[in-house]
C-alpha positions as CSV (number, residue, x, y, z in Angstrom):
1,X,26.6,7.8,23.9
2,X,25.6,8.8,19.9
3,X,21.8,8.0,19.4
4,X,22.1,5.5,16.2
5,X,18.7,5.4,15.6
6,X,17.3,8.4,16.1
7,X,13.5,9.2,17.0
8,X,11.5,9.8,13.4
9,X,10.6,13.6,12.7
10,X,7.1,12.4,11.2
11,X,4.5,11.3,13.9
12,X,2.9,8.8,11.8
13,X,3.8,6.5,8.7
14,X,2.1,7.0,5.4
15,X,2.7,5.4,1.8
16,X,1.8,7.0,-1.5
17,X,-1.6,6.8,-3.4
18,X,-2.1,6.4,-6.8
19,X,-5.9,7.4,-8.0
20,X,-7.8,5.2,-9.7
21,X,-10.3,4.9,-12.3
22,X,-13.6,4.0,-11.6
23,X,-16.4,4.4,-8.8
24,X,-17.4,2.8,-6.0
25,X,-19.4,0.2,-6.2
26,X,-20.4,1.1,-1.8
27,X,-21.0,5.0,-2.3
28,X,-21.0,5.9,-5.9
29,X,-17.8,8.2,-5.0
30,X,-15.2,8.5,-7.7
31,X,-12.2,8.9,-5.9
32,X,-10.6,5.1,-6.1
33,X,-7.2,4.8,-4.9
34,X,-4.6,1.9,-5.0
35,X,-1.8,1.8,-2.2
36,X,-0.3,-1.5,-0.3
37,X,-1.8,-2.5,3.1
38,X,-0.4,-4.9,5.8
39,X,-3.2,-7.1,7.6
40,X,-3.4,-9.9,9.8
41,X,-3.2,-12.1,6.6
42,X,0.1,-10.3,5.3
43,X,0.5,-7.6,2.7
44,X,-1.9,-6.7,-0.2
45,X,-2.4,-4.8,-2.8
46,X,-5.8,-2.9,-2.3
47,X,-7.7,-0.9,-4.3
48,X,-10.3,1.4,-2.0
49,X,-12.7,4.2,-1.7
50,X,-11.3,7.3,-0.4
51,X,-14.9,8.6,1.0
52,X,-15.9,5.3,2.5
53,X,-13.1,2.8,2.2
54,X,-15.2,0.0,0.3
55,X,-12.2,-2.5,-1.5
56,X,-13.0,-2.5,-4.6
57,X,-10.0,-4.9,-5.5
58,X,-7.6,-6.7,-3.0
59,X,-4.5,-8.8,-4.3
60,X,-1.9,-10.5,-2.2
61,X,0.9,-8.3,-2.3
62,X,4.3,-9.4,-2.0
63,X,5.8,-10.9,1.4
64,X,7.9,-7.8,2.5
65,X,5.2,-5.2,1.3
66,X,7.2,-1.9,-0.3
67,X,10.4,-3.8,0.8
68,X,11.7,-4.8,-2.7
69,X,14.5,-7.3,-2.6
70,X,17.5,-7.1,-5.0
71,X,17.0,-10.9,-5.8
72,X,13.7,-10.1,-6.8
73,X,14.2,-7.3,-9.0
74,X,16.7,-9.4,-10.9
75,X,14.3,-12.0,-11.3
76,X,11.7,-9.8,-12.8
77,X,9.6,-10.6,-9.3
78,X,9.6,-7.6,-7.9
79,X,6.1,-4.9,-7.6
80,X,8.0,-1.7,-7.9
């Protein structure tokens, strides 16, 4: 029987990171970054501290998180 999903090669899940200007309004650090996060109230956009993980800035993000609908993107709705 052919395995049609196979098992993933990476042991965890990760999404890209895109630094930030500014500084942290928690540690003083300046290493902001902005990536999208899934929480118990859905998807956002976060901005955080990469030395202690203050938010500096959190934005609902869009329903399916990095999933970006075709329908959206022809709309002009989409976050990618």
């Amino acid at each position: 029987m052919a395995i049609t999903n196979p098992r993933p090669a990476e042991p965890t899940l990760s999404v890209n990171r895109e630094s930030v200007e500014g500084t942290c309004p928690g540690c003083g650090a300046r290493k902001l970054q902005a990536y999208p996060v899934l929480s118990e109230a859905g998807w956002f956009d976060v901005v955080k501290c990469a030395e202690c993980l203050t938010d500096v800035r959190r934005t609902p993000g869009p329903k399916l998180g990095p999933i970006e609908l075709l329908a959206d993107r022809i709309r002009g709705g989409g976050h990618g």
